[in-house]
C-alpha atoms as an extended CHARMM CRD file, in Angstrom:
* protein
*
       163  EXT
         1         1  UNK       CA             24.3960000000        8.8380000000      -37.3980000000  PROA      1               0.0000000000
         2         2  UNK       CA             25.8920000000       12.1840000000      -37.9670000000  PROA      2               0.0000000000
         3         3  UNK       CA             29.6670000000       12.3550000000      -38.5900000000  PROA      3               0.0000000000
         4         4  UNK       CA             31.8950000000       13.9750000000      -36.2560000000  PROA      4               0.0000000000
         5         5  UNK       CA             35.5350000000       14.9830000000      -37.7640000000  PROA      5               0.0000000000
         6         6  UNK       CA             37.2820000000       16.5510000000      -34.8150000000  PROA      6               0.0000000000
         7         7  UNK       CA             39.5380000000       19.3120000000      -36.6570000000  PROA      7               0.0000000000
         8         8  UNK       CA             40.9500000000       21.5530000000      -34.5640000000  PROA      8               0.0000000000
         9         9  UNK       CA             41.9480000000       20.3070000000      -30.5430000000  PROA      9               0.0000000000
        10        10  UNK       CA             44.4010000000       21.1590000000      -27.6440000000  PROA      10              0.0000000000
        11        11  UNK       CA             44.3320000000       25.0220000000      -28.3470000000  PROA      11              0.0000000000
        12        12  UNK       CA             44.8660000000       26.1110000000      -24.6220000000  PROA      12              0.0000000000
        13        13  UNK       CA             45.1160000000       29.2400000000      -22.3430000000  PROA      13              0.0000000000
        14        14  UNK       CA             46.2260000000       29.2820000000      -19.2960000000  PROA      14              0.0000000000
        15        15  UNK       CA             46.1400000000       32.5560000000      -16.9950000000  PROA      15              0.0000000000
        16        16  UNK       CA             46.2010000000       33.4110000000      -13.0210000000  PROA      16              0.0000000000
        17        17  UNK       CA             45.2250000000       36.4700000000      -12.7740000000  PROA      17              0.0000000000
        18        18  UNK       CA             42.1620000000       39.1290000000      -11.7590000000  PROA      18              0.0000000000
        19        19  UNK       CA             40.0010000000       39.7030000000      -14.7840000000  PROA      19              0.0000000000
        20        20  UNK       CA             36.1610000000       40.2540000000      -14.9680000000  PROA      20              0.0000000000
        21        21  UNK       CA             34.7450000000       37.2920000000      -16.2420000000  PROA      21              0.0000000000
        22        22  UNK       CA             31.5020000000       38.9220000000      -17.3910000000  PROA      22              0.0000000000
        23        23  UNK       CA             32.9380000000       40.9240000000      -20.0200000000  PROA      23              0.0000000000
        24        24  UNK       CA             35.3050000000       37.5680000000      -21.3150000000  PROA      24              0.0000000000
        25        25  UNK       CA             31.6160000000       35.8510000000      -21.0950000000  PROA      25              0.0000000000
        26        26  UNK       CA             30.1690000000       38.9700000000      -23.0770000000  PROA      26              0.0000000000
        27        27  UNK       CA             33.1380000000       39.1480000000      -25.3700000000  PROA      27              0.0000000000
        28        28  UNK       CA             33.1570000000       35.4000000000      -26.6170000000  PROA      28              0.0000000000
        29        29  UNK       CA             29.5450000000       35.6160000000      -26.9260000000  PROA      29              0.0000000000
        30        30  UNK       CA             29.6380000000       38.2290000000      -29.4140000000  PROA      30              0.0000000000
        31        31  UNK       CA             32.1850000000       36.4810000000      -31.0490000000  PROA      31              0.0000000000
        32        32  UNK       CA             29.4450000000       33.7390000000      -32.0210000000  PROA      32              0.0000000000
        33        33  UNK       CA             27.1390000000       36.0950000000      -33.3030000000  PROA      33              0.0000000000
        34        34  UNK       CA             28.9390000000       38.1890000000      -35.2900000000  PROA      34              0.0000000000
        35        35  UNK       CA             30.4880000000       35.2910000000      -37.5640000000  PROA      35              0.0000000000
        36        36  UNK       CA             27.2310000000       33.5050000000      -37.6110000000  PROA      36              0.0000000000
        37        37  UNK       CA             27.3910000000       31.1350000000      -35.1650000000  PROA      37              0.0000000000
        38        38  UNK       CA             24.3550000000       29.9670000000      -32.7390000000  PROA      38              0.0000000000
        39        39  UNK       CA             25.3420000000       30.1930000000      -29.3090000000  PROA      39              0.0000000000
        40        40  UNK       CA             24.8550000000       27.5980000000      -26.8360000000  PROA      40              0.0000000000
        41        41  UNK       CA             25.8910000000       27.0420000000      -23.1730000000  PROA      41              0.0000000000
        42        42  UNK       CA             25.6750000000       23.3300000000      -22.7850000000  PROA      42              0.0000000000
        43        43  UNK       CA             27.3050000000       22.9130000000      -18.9830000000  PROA      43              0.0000000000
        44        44  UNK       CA             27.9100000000       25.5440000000      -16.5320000000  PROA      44              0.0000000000
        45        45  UNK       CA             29.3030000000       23.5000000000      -12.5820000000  PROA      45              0.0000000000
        46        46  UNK       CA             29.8390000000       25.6540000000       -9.5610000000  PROA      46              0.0000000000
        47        47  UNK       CA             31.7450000000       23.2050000000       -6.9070000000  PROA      47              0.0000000000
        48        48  UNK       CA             32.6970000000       24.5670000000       -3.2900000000  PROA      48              0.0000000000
        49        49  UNK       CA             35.1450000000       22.5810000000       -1.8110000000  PROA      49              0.0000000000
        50        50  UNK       CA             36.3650000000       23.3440000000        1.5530000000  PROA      50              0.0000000000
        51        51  UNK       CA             35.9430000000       27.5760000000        0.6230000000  PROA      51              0.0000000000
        52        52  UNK       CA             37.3400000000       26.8620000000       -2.4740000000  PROA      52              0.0000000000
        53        53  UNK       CA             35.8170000000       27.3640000000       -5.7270000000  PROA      53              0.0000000000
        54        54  UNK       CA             35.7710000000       26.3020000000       -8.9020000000  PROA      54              0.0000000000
        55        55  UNK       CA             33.4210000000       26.6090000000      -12.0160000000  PROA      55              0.0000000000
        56        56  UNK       CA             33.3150000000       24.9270000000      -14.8810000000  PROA      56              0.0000000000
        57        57  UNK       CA             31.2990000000       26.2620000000      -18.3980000000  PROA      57              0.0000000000
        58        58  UNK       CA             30.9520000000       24.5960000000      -21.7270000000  PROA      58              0.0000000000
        59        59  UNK       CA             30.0220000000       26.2510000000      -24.4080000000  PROA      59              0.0000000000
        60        60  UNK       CA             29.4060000000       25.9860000000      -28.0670000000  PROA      60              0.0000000000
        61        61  UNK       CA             28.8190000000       27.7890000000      -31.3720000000  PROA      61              0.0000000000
        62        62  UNK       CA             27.2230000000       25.8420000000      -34.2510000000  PROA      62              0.0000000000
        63        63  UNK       CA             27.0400000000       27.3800000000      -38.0740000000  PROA      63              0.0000000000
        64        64  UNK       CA             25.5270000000       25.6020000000      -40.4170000000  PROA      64              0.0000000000
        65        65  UNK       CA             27.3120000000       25.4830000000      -43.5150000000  PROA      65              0.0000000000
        66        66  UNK       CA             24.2870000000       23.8020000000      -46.1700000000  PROA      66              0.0000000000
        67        67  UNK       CA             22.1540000000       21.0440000000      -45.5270000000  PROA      67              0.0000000000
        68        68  UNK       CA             24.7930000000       18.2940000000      -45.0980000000  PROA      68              0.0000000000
        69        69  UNK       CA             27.4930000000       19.9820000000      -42.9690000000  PROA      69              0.0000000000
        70        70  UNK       CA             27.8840000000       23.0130000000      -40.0820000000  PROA      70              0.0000000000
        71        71  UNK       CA             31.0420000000       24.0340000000      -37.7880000000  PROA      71              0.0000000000
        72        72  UNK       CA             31.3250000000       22.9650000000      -34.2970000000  PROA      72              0.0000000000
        73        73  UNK       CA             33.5240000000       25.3630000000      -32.2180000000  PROA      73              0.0000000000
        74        74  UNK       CA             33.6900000000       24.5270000000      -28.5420000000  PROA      74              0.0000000000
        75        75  UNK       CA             34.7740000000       26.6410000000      -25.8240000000  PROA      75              0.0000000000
        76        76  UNK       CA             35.8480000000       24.8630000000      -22.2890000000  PROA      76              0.0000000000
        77        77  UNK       CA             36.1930000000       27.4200000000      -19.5380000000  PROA      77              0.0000000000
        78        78  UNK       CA             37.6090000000       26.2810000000      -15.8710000000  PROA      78              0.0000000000
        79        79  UNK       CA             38.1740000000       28.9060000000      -12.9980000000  PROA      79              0.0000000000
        80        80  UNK       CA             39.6660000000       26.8450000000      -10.0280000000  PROA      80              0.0000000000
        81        81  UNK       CA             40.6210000000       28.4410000000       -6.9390000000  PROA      81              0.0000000000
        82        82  UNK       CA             38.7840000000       31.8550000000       -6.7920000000  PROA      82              0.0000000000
        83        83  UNK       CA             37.5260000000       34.3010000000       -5.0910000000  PROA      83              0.0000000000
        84        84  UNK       CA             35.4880000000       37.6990000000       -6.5970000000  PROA      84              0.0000000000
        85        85  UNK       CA             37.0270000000       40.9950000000       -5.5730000000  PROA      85              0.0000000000
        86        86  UNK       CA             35.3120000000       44.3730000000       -5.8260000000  PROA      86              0.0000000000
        87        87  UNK       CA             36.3100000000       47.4360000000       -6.9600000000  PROA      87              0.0000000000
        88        88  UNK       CA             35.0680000000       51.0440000000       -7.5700000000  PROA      88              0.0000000000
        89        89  UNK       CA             34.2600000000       50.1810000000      -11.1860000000  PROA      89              0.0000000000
        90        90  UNK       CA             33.6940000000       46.3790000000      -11.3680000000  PROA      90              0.0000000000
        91        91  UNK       CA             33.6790000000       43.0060000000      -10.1660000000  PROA      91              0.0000000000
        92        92  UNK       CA             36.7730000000       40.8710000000      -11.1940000000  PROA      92              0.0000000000
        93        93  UNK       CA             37.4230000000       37.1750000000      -10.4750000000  PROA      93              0.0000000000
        94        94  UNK       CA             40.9780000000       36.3220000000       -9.2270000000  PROA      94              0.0000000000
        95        95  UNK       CA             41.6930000000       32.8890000000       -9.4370000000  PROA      95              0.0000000000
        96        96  UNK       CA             42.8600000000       30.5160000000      -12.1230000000  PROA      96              0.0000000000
        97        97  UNK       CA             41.8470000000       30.3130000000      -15.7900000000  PROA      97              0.0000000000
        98        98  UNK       CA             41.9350000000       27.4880000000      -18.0000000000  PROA      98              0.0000000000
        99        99  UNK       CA             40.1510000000       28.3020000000      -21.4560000000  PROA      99              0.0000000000
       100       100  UNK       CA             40.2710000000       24.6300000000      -24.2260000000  PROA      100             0.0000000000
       101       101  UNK       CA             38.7990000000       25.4190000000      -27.8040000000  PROA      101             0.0000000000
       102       102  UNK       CA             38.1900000000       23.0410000000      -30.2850000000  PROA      102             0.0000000000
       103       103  UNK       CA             36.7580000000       22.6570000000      -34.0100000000  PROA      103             0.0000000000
       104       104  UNK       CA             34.3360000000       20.1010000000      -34.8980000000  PROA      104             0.0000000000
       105       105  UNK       CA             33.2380000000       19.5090000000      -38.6580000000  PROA      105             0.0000000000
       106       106  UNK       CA             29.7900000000       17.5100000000      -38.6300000000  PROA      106             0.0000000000
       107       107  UNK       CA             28.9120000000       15.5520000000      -41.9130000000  PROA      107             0.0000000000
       108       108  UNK       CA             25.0030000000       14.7680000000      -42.3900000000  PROA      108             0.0000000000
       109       109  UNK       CA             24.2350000000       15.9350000000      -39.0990000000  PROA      109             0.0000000000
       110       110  UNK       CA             20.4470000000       15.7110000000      -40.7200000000  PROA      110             0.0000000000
       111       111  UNK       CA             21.1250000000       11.8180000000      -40.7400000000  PROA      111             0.0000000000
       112       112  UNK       CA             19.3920000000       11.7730000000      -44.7280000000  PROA      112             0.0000000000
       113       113  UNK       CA             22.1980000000        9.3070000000      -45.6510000000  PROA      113             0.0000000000
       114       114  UNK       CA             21.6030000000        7.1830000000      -43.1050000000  PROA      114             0.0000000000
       115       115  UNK       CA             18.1910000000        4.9970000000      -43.6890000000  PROA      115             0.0000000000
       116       116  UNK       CA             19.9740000000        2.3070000000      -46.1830000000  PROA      116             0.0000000000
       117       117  UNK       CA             23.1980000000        0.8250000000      -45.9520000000  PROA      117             0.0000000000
       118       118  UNK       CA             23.9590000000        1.5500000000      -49.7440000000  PROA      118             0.0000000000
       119       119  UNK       CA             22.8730000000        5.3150000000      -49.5660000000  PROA      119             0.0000000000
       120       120  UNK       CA             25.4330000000        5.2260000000      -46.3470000000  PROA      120             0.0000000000
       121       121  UNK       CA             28.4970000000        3.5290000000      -48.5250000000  PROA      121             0.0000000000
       122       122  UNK       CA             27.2810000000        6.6470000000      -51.3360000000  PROA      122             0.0000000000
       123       123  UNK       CA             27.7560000000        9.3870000000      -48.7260000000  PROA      123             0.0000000000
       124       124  UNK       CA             31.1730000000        7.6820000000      -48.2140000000  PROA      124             0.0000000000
       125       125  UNK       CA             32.1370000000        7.2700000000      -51.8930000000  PROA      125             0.0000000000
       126       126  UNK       CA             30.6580000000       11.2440000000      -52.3020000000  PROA      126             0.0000000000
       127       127  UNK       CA             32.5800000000       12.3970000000      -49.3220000000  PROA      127             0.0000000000
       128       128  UNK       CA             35.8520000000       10.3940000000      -50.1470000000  PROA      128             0.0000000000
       129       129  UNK       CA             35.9120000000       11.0770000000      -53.9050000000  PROA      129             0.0000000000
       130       130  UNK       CA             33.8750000000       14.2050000000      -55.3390000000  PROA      130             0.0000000000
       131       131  UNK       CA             33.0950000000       16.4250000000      -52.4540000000  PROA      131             0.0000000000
       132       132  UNK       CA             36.9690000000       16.9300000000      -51.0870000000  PROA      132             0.0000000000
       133       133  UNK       CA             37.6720000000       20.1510000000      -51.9350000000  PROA      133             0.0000000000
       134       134  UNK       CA             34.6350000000       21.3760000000      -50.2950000000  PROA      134             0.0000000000
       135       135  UNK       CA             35.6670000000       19.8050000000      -47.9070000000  PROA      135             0.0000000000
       136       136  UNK       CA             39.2860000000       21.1890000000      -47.2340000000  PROA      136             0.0000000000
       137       137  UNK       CA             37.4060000000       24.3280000000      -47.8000000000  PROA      137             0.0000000000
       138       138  UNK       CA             35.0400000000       23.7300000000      -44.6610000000  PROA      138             0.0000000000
       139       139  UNK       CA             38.2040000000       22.4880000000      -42.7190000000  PROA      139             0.0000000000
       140       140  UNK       CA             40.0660000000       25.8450000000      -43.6890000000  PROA      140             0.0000000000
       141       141  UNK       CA             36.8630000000       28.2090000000      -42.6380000000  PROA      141             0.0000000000
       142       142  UNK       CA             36.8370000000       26.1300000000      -38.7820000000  PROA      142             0.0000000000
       143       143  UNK       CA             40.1180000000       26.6040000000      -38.1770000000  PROA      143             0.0000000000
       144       144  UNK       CA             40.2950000000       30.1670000000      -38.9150000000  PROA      144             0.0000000000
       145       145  UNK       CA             37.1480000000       30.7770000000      -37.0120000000  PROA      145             0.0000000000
       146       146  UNK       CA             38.4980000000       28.6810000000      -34.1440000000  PROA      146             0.0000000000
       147       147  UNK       CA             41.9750000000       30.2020000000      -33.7840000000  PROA      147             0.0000000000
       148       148  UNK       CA             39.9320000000       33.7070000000      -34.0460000000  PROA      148             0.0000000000
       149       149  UNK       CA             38.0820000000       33.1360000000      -31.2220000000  PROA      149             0.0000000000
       150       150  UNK       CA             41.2200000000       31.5450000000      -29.6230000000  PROA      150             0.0000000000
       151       151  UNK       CA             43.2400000000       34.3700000000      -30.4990000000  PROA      151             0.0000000000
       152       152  UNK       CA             40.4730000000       36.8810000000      -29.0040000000  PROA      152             0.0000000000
       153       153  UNK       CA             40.1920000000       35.5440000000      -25.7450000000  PROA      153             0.0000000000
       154       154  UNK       CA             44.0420000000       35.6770000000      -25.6210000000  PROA      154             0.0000000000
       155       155  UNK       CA             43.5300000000       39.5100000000      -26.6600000000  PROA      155             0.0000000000
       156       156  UNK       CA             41.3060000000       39.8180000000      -23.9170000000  PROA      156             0.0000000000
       157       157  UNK       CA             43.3300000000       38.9330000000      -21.3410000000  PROA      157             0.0000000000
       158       158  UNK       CA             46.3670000000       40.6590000000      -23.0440000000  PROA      158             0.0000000000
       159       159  UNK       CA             48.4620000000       37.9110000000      -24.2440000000  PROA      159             0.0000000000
       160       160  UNK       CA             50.6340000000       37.5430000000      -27.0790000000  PROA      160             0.0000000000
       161       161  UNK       CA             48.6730000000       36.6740000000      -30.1600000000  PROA      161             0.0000000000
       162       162  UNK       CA             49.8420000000       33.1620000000      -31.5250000000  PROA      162             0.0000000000
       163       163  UNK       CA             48.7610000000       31.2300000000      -34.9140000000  PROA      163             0.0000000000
């Protein structure tokens, strides 16, 4: 089974304001492509509760790094509590925001290593002892890619930028 290393969690943004969510959507989209990331929505919920609404999208980016590991960069996205005005030049949602990003690293997601128990204690002795500074390596590119994409949605809703 592959290995899941969870790097980066609890980055958080939390906004209630008007903003048009199909340019965020469009925005964090590119995002993925440009630093080589497959794009992948993996959940979208729309729940209407009493004329409330709320909707709820998961996303994720994958980049495979060689043939034993690839970045995981997950996007949560949670509007609760809104409505879509209209204006002369767009649609915005006004509601509530919560965005959640997080970095996975994913060791032998291939699952080559994992036929034999002695070819899984190698991976382990490989992983632990000669393959740790690619490691660190890997762990430095997802969090820089994570807080990028972090730090762009906060641009797009003009926030302060924080690292």
């Amino acid at each position: 089974m592959a290995e899941n290393d969870h790097i980066v969690k609890d980055l958080d943004i939390g906004y209630k304001a008007q903003f048009n969510l199909i340019e965020l959507y469009k925005s964090l989209k590119y995002w993925f492509e440009v630093n080589g990331y497959t794009f992948y929505e993996r959940a979208y919920e729309d729940v209407i509760k009493g004329g409330k609404k709320t909707v709820k999208i998961k996303w994720q980016g994958i980049k495979r790094i060689d043939d034993y590991s690839r970045l995981i960069v997950m996007i949560n996205l949670k509007i609760g509590n809104y409505e879509i005005i209209e204006t002369k030049k767009e649609k915005l949602v006004d509601g509530n925001l919560k965005l959640s990003f997080a970095g996975d690293l994913e060791s032998d997601y291939e699952e080559k290593w994992e036929d034999r128990p002695i070819w899984k204690f190698l991976r382990g002795v490989s992983d632990r002892f000669f393959t740790e500074k690619k490691r660190n390596m890997y762990e430095n590119m997802l969090k820089d890619d994570t807080y990028d994409v972090f730090n762009k949605a906060k641009s797009f809703l003009n926030l302060y930028k924080f690292r």
